[in-house]
N, C-alpha and C positions, 0 to 999 in steps of 0.2 A: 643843703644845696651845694654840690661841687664848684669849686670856683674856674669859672668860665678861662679858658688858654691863653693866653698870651699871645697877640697879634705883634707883628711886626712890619717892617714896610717891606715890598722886596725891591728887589736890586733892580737895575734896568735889565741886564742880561737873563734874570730868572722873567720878567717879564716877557720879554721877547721869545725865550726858548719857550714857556708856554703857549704864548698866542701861535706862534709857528706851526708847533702843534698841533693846536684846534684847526689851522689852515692845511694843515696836513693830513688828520685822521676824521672818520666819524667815528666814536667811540672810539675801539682799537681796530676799526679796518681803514685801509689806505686807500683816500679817493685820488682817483689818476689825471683830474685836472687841476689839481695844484701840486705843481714841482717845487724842490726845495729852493729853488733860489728866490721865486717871487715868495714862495711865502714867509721867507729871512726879512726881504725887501719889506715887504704888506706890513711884516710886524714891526720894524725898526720904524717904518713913519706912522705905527699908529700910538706906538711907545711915544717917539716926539712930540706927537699933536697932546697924548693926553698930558705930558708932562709940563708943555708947555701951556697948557689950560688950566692946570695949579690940582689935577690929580693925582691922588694917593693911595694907591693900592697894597691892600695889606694882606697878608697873609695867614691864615690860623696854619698852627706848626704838625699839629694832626691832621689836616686835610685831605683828603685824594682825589683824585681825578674820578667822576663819577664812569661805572660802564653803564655799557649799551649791550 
């Protein structure tokens, strides 16, 4: 049995530019009621709330973004 990858925590900025992201695209097409500043905004306080609720998001280092 391969041995399972090595997780990591990520950064707050790797957090953020993900969820932005997700507020930004469905899959990889661009929906046009979320502009880039609210969803900068969206994601920097949903980084804070969870950070400050003592979560830990980790990362596998082979991961991808699933398509659509």
């Amino acid at each position: 049995m391969p041995e399972p990858n090595p997780t990591r925590a990520v950064t707050e900025d790797e957090l953020i530019e993900s969820l932005a992201f997700a507020l930004r695209y469905e899959g990889r097409k661009r929906v046009h009621h979320a502009d880039d500043t609210m969803a900068r905004i969206t994601a920097e306080r949903l980084v804070r709330h969870l950070r400050g609720s003592g979560f830990t998001v980790v990362k596998d280092p082979d991961a991808r973004a699933p398509s659509t």
